[in-house]
N, C-alpha and C positions, 0 to 999 in steps of 0.2 A: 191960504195954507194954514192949516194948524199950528198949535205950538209944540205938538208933540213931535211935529216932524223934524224939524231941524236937528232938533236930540238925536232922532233915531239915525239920521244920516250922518250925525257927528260921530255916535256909535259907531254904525258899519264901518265909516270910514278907520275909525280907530281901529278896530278890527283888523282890516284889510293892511295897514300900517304893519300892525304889530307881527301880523301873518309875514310879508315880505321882508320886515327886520328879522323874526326866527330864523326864517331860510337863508337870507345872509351871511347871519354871524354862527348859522350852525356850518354850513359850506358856500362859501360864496362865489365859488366856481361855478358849483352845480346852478347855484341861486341865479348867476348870470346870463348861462346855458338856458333857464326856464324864463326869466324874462323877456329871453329872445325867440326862441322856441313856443311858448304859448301863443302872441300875439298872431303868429304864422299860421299856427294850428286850430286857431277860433275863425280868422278871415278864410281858409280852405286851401290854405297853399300845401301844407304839409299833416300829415297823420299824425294825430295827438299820439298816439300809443308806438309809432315809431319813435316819433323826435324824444318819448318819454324813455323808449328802451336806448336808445343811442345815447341821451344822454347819460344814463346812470352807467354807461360803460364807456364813457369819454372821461368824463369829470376824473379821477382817478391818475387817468394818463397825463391830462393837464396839468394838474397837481404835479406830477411826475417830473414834467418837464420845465413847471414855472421854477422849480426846486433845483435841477440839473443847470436849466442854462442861468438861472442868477446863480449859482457857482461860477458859472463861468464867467460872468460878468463881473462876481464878485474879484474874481482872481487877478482881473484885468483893472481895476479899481487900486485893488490891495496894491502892487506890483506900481501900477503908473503914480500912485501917492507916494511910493519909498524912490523908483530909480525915475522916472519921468517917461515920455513919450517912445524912447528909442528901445525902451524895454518891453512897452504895449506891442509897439513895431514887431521885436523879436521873436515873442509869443505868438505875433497872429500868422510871423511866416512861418515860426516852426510848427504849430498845431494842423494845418493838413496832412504834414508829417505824420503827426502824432495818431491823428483820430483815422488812419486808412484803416487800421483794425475795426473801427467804428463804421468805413467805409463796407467794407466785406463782409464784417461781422452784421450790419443791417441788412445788406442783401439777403444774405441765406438765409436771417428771419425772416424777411418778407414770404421765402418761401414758406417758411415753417408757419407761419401763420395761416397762410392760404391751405397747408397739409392740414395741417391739428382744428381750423373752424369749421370745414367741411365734413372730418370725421366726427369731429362732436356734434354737428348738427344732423348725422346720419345715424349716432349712437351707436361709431365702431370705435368705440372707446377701446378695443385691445390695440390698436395701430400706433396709440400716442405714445406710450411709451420707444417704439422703435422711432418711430419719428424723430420723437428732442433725440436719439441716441445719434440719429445720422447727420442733424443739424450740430452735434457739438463734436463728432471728429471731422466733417467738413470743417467746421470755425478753428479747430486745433490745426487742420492741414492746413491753411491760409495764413493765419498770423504768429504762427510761430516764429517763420522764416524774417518777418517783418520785425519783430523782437530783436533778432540777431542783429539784423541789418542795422535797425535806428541806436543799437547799442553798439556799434563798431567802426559805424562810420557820419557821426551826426554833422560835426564842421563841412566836411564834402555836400553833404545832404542841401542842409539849410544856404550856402555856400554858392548852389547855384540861382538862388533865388537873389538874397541877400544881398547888395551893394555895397553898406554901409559897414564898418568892422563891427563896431559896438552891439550894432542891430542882430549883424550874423555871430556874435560870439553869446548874446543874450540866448538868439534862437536853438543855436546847438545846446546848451545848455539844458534848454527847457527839453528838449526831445531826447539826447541821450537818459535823462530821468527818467520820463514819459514813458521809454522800451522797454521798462517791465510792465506796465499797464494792458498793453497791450491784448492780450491773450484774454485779459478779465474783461477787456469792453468788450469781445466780439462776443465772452461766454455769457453777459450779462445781458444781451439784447435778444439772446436764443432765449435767455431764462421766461424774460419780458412777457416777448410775443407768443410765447405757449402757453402762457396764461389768460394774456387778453384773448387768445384764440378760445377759450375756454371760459368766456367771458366772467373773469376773474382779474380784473383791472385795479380792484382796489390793493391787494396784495402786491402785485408791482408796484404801484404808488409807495405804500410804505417800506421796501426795502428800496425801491431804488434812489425814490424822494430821499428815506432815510441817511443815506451815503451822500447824498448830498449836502445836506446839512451837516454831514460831518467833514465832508471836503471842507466847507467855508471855514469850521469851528480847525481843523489841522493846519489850513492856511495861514489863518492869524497867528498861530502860535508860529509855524515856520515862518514865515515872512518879516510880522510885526515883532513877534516874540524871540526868537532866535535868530534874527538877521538874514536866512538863507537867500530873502529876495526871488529870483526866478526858479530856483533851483527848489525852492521852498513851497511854491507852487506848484511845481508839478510832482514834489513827493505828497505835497497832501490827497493830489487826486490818486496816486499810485496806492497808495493806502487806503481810500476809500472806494474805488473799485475792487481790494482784494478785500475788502469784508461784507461789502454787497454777494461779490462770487460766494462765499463762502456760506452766507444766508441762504443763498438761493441753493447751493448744494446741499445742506440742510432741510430745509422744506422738502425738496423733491425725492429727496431720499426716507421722505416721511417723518419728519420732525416738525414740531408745533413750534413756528416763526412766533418770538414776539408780537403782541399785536394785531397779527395775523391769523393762527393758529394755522391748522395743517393746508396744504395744498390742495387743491380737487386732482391733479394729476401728480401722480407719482412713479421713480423710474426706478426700475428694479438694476440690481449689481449683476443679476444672474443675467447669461442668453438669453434670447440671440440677441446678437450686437450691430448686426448688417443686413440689411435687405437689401438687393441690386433694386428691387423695383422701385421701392419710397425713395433710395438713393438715385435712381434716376428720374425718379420725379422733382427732386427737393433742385439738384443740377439745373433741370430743363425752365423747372419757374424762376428758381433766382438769379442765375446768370446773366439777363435783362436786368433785372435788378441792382446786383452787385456793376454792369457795366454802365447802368444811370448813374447811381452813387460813385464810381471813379470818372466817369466824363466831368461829374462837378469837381470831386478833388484834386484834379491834374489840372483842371483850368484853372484854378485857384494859382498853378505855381507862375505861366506865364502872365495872368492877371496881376498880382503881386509885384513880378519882377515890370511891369510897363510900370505897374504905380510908383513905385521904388524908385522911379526916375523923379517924381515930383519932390520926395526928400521924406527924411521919418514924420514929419508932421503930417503931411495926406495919409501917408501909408498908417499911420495910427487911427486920423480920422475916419478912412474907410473900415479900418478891423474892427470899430467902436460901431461904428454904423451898423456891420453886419449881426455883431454881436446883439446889438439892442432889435434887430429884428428878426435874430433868433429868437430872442425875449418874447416878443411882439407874435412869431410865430408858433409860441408852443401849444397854440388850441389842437394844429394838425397833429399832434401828439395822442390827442384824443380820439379826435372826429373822423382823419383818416382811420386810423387802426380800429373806430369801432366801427366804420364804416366795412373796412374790410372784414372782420370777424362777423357781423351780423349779414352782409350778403351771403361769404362765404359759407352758412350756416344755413342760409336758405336755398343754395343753389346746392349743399349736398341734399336736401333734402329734395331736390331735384322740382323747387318751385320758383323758378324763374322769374314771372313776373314779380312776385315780392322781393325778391334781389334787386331788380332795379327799383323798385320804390322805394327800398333803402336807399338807395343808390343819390336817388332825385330829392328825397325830403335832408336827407346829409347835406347834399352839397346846397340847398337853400337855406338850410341854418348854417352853415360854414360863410356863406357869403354875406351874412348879414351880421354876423360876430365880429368876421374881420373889417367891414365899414366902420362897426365902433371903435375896434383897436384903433387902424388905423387914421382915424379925426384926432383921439384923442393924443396919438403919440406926436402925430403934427403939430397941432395947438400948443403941447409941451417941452417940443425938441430943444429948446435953452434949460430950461431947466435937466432936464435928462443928459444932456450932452456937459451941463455943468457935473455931473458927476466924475467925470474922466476928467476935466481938463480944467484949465485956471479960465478968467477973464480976458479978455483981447482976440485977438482974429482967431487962434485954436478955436476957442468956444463958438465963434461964429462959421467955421468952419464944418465943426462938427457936426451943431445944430443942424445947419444944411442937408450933412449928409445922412443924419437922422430922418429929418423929414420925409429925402429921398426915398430912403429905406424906408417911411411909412406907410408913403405911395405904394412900392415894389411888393410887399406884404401882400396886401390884397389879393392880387396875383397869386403867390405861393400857397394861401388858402384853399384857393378855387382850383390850384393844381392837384393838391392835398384829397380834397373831398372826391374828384373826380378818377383821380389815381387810384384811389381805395378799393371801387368793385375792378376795375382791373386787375390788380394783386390781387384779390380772392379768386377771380376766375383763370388766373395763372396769364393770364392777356396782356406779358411783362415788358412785353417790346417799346410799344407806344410810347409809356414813361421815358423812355431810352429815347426813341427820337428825339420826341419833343427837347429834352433836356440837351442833346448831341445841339440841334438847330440853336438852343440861347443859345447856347456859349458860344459855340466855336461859330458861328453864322452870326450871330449879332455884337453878344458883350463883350468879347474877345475883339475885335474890328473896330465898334466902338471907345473902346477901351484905348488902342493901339491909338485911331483918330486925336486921341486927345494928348500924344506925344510928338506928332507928326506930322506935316503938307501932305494933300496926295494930288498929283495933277492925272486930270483926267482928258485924254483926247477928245478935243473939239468943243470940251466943256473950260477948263482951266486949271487953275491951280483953286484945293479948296483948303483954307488955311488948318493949322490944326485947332481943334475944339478946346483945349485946355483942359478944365477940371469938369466941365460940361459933358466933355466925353465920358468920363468916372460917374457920371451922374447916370447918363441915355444907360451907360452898360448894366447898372446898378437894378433898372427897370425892367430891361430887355431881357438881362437873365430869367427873369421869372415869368412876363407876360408871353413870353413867346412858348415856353412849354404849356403854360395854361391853357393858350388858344389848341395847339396838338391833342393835348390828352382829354380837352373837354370835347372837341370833335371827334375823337373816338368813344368816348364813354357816350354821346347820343346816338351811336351808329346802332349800338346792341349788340354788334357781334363780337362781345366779350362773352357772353352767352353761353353764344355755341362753342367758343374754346373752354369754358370751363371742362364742358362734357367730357370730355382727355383725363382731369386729372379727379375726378368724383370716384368717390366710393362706388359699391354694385347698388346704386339705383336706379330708379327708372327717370329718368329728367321729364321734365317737361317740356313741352315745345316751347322754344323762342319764341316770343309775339315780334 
């Protein structure tokens, strides 16, 4: 070998260093995304020029959501260092409460998303605007009522969950706050998804990331700084969801967003205000939608109320858990939603098989991002769990149920990436099974096992599972809709339901 050679390979290699540290420390989401995504795309598994347009309209939402739920993690942090466990406890009963706006308000996105990518990718760009107009007095006719309600009656609310007094007067606390929020999460997730529909992702990152960062920054100040504790908590989020709203009403009425500048979609003040037909499209796709998203939030209340039996230290354990694999979970923030935006954009343009190619190379970089997450969060789960809680059995407690939840992730991934061309093709049901079967078919059952005997004829008595049961349900919620909806995203015939809800073009045949 030469001597020149060694140099030159020290070179390249330096090169090749310096190239992967730019892309890092320029975005190291994106940066992540391609480290995974390449390796795929050189061996033949997946399309360079896919995985590359998927990503640059993922990263964005990721951002979005690593921003959103460490607030909410953050809050949970803040909150359990000032009052302890039984306040984490309160919080995580009251927040299904809280977030139904978030519940219904995500559904009707999902339709608005599958409306608004389809027409953008057929260039009937006149339709968008009536679109966001339908999706935002749907989202006003839904949680308005729910504002009223969480603000009138929140002790009753939390009350039937809740065991514990301290627990249930924490949780009312946090949710009577919370019911002004309400109306601005559902209006902020329409804002969202009409943008990534329009693949325009980075602009929702910065407003909505933005209020994120400023929930954490109002928390400190209520909680640490002013003493208000839970209450102080949920007015920093109330406040930073009504300035997010307020930006994005801004924008889309044609103003030049900080950092942003203008919108690509903008909604006029003038007529028309209603179309029966987009309103009866927006209905026909979200409703499967919005009924996945409350099959999980109602399961939340009997889940809760079984754990509630083990005492505030599980019940914080498991909300800590779930919370870190919402953490853990926010690639689907990305992956799914570019998922659905870029089929959706192929199938109005009435070419089918590249909607499932999207479809197929998504959900194999989904599945290999979330391998990583979840080694890494496992190998970690002491130290991560040490952020909630002190030293002694809580912490080992925790840890545990971090792990668990590192496992279960995986799953939610691969539900995530597969769920995606469905929601564009309006094929909204399936999600719904599959999600109806975890809960109420497994992690509900499970769940219950773990407070209870059950004898079975001719078999015996089978003791109860303990905390083991909290564990199986923890997993089951997720693997069981994965297995449904990824059995139907290979069947295709999401396809041919698209056809129903496409602009005037010509489709192409289902292969």
């Amino acid at each position: 070998m030469s001597p020149q050679n060694p140099l030159r390979v020290s070179l390249r290699l330096a090169r090749i260093v310096a190239f992967v540290l730019s892309r890092a420390l320029r975005n190291p989401v994106k940066w992540l995304l391609w480290v995974v995504g390449a390796p795929l795309a050189r061996a033949g598994y997946v399309d360079g020029s896919r995985v590359e347009r998927a990503t640059e309209l993922a990263w964005p939402r990721i951002v979005t959501g690593l921003a959103r739920t460490s607030q909410s993690v953050a809050d949970l942090a803040m909150v359990g260092a000032v009052l302890g466990s039984g306040a984490v406890a309160g919080i995580g009963i009251a927040t299904p409460f809280a977030f139904l706006a978030g519940t219904l308000g995500g559904g009707i996105a999902g339709g608005t998303i599958a409306l608004v990518s389809q027409r953008f990718g057929a260039d009937e760009h006149g339709e968008l605007d009536l679109v966001v107009k339908q999706s935002v007095w749907l989202t006003l006719l839904v949680t308005l009522p729910l504002s009223v309600v969480f603000a009138a009656v929140p002790d009753e609310l939390v009350g039937l969950v809740a065991t514990d007094p301290a627990m249930a007067a924490y949780g009312a606390t946090y949710l009577r706050v919370m019911s002004v929020a309400t109306v601005f999460i559902g209006l902020n997730l329409i804002a969202s998804r009409t943008l990534v529909g329009v693949d325009d992702s980075y602009a929702a990152m910065v407003v909505r990331g933005g209020g994120a960062v400023a929930n954490i920054g109002f928390n400190a100040v209520f909680v640490f700084g002013l003493g208000w504790g839970v209450a102080g908590a949920a007015a920093g989020s109330v406040l930073a969801n009504v300035l997010v709203t307020s930006l994005f009403v801004y924008g889309f009425l044609g103003g030049t967003v900080p950092f942003v500048g203008r919108f690509p979609v903008t909604v006029s003040l003038r007529g028309p205000y209603l179309d029966r037909g987009l309103t009866r499209d927006l209905i026909d796709i979200s409703t499967p939608i919005v009924a996945t998203n409350l099959v999980w939030s109602t399961a939340q209340f009997p889940l809760l109320a079984v754990i509630a039996v083990f005492g505030p230290e599980v019940v914080a354990a498991f909300v800590i858990a779930q919370r870190v694999r919402g953490l853990m979970d926010t690639p689907n923030w990305g992956l799914n939603l570019a998922s659905s935006s870029l089929v959706g954009q192929e199938l109005g343009q009435g070419d089918e098989f590249e909607a499932g190619a999207y479809g197929d190379d998504v959900l194999k970089l989904t599945l290999l991002v979330y391998l990583a997450i979840a080694a890494g969060a496992f190998a970690f789960a002491e130290p991560i769990a040490g952020v909630f809680v002190e030293s002694g059995d809580s912490l080992a407690l925790t840890a545990t149920f971090v792990q668990v939840a590192a496992v279960s992730v995986i799953f939610n991934g691969i539900n995530g990436a597969a769920a995606g061309p469905l929601n564009a093709s309006g094929d909204t049901r399936w999600p719904l099974y599959g999600r109806l079967l975890g809960l109420y078919g497994f992690a509900l059952p499970l769940a219950f096992l773990g407070t209870t005997s059950l004898a079975i004829p001719f078999v015996g008595t089978i003791p109860a599972l303990g905390i083991a049961g909290l564990f199986a349900a923890l997993v089951a919620e997720t693997l069981v809709p994965a297995v449904v909806v990824c059995y139907r995203f290979s069947t295709g015939r999401w396809k041919a339901v698209s056809r129903t809800y496409r602009p005037e073009t010509e489709a192409v045949a289902a292969d």
